[in-house]
N, C-alpha and C positions, 0 to 999 in steps of 0.2 A: 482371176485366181480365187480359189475357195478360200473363207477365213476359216481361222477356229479358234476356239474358245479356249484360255488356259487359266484356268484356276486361280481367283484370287489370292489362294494362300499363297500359289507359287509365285505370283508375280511379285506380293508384299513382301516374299521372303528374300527375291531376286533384287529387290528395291530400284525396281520396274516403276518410270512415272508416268509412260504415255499408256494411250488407250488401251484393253487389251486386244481390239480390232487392227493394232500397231501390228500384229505379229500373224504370218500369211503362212498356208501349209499347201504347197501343190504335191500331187504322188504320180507314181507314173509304176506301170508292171508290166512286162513280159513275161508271157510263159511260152515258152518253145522245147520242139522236140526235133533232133537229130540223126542221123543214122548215115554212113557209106559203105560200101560193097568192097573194103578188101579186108580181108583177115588177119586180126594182130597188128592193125596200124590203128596211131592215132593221130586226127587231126585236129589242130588249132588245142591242141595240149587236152581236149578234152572228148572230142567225138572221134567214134570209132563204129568197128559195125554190128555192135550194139544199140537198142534204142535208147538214148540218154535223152535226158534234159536237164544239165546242166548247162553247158556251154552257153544259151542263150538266155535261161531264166534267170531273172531278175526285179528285185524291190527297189525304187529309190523315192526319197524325198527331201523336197527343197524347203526350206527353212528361212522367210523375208521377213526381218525385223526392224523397225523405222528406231531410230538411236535416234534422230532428234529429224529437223523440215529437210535438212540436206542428207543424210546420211542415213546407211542401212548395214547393217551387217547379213550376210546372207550364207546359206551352208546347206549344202546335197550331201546329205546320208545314202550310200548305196550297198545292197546285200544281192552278192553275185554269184548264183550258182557254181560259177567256176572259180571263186575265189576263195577254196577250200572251206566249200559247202557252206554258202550263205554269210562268210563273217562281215559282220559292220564295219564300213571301213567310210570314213570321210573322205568321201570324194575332191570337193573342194572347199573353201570358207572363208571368207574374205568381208573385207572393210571397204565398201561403198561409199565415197565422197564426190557429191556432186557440185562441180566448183561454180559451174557455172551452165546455161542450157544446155551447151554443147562439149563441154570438156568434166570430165571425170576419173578421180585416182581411185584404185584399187591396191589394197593392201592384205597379203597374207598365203593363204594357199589358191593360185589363181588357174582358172584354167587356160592351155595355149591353143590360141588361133591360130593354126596350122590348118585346118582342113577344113572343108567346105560348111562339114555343119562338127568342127570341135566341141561347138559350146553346148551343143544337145545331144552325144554320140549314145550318150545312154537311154536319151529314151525315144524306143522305136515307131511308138505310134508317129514320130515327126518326120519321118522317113519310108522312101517305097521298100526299101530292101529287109527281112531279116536280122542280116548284121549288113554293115558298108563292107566296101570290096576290099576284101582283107590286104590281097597285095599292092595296096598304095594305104592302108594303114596302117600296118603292122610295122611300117618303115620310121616309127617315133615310138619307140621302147617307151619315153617319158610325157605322159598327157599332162601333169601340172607339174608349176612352178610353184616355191615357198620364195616370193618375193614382191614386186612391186608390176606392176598394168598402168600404164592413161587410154584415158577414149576420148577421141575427137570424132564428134560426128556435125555434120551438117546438111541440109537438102540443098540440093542446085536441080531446077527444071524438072521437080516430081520425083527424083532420083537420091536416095540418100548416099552420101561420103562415108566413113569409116575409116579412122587409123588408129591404132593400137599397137603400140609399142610396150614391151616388157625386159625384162631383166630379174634373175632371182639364183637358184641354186635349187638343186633335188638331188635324190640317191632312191632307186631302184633296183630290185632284182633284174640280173640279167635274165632272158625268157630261155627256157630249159634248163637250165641249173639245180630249180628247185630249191631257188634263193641261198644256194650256197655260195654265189658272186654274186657281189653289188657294184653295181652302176654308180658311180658319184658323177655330177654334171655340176660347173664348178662356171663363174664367168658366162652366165647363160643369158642370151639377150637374144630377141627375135623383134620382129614385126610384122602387122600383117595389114593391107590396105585393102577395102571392099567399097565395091559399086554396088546399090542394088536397088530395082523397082518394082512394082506389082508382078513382074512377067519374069525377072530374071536378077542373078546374082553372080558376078564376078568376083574372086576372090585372088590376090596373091600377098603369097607371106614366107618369108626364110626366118632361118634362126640361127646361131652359131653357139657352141659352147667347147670349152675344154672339159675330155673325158677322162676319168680315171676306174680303172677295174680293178677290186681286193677280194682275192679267197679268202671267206670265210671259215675254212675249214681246218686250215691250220697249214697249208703246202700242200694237199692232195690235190688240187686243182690250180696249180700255181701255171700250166699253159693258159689259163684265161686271164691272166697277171698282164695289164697292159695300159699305156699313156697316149694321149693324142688329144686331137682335138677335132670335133664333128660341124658339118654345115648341112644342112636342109632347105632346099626349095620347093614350093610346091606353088601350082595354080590351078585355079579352079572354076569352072564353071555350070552352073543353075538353068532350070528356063521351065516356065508353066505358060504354052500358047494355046491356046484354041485347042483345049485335052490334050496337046502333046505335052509329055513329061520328061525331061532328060537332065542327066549328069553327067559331067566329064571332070577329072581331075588328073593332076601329070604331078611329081613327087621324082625328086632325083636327091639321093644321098651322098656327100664324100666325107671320107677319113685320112683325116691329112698323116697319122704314121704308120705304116707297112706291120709293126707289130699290132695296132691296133686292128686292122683291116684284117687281121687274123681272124678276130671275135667279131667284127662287123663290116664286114666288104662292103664296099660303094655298091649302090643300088639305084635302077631304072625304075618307075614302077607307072603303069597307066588305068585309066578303066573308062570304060562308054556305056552308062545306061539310057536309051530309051523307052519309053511307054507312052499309053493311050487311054486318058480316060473314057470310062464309058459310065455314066453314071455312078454304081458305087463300086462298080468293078475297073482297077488300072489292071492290067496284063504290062507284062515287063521284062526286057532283054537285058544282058548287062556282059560285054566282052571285058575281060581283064587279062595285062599281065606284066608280070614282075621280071626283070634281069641282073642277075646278080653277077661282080665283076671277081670274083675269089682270088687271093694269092696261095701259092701253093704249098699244099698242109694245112692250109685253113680252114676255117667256116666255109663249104661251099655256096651259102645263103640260101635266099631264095628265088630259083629261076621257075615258072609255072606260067602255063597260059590255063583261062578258063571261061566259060561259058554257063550264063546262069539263066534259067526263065523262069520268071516269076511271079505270081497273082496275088492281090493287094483288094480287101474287100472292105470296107466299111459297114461293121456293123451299125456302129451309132455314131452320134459326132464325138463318143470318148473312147469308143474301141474299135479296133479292127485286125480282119486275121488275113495269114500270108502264108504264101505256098512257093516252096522254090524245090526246083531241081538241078542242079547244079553240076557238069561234067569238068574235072579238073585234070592236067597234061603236067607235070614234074619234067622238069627239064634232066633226065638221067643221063645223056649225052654230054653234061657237063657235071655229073657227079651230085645236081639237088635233088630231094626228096621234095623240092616247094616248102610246101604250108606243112608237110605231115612232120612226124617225130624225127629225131637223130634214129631212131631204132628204124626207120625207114620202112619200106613197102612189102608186101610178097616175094618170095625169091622167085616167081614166074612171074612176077610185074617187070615189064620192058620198056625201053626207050620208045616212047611213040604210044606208049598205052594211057589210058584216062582213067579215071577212078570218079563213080559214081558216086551224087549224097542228095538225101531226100530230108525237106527241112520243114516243119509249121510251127508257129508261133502264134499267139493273141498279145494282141499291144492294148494297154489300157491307160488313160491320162483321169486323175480325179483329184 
């Protein structure tokens, strides 16, 4: 990680006693551009078929501060194109206590290992795809917790161990609202256990929480008004062999009360990337798809299959650019739009029709 330099005045002022080399700044950027072939829709809240760059461009920075020989406080600053136009929002921030080589507590705003790469989702140079496969992501409205993390790690036979168990509390906009309902997750505990060695990474992890939903608006949205309680499981699997590159991940939701399944039906979701390096060029495949189980008058979810190929270039060992096209199937036969808006698709968009999207991006780490 790069250091940098912070101002003597500020650190006297901060009444800062370690070094100023105590204090680490890594960055990371994406810039991407978007665009799909139907007209008047919009996907993933922000691409349509317009050329945009929003939806994937992005600023963030990590923040590693040494509090004393065991201990760090650490914090991701991130600025998201889509997150009404670039606002600063802290991502996560937390208290680093290392108890001992192999166990360490985390305290504060943590991020959930749920998914294969959670702890890096933001920054794309770490990853073959663009963005991850939306329909086994998009199935965790809530990426952090305001609570408490342990890590237990250890190596057995070259391979290291991982268990991370958490517990906290968060409140969220619901996704389409337009943050006019919030999401409260209340009794929020998860866990997640990983294998992993030079070649490959195993991951599984659930979580449980009691949810609650409140219109903001005063009653105009009082059908989103609902109680329950959510589980999530997912697994996941990694692998770099001999230039082969692949991902699989599997992700199933339930909602344990019938009102709440209104606003979030139980959900299947999978995905299979392979690729092939070839030098600084990977080429890359990626089948996806989500099934969503809806009760009637509800949320229909999300049902979509899709199909992505993709090209992944290494410019330098801090950048690199990505080309996908992308053919996506809405499950209309069961009432879903998929990934696109509530305002839904063209009135000559059919059961059994695909909707085209053409995507580039540069990933930068510094």
């Amino acid at each position: 990680m790069k250091k940098a330099i912070v101002p003597a005045a500020l650190v006297a002022a901060l009444g800062l006693s370690q070094q100023v080399n105590a204090v680490e700044f890594d960055g990371f950027l994406t810039a991407g551009l978007s665009v799909h072939d139907q007209d008047g829709s919009t996907y993933l809240d922000t691409i349509t078929d317009e050329v945009r760059f929003d939806n994937d461009s992005k600023f963030g920075l990590q923040v590693t501060a040494d509090v004393s020989e065991n201990m760090q406080a650490v914090a991701q600053i991130l600025a998201a194109g889509s997150d009404e136009n670039f606002d600063m929002d802290v991502e996560w921030a937390y208290l680093d206590w290392q108890l001992t080589q192999s166990i360490s507590l985390r305290g504060g705003k943590v991020k959930e290992p749920v998914f294969l790469i959670s702890d890096y989702i933001e920054v794309g140079y770490a990853f073959p795809w663009i963005r991850p496969p939306q329909e086994v992501y998009k199935n965790n409205p809530i990426n952090t917790i305001n609570g408490l993390e342990a890590l237990f790690q250890t190596n057995v036979s070259g391979m290291s161990l991982i268990f991370q168990p958490y517990l906290g509390t968060n409140t969220e906009a619901v996704p389409g609202t337009n943050g006019a309902v919030q999401f409260d997750a209340s009794n929020f505990y998860g866990a997640s256990f990983q294998i992993a060695s030079r070649s490959f990474t195993l991951q599984m992890s659930f979580l449980q929480t009691d949810v609650a939903t409140s219109d903001l608006t005063g009653g105009s949205l009082s059908q989103f008004v609902a109680q329950g309680d959510a589980q999530l499981i997912s697994t996941g699997l990694s692998w770099d062999v001999n230039n082969f590159v692949g991902y699989t991940e599997y992700v199933t939701r339930d909602i344990s009360s019938t009102q709440m399944e209104g606003i979030f039906p139980d959900q299947d979701a999978w995905y299979v990337t392979l690729g092939y390096r070839m030098g600084n060029y990977l080429p890359h495949i990626t089948v996806a798809n989500s099934e969503a189980t809806p009760i009637t008058g509800g949320n229909p979810g999300v049902s979509q299959d899709s199909i992505t190929l993709g090209l992944r270039y290494e410019i330098n060992n801090s950048a690199a650019f990505k080309f996908e096209i992308q053919s996506t199937e809405p499950d209309l036969a069961v009432g879903s739009a998929g990934l696109f808006s509530a305002a839904g698709l063209p009135g000559d968009f059919s059961a059994g029709d695909s909707a085209t999207m053409v995507s580039l991006a540069v990933d930068v780490i510094f």
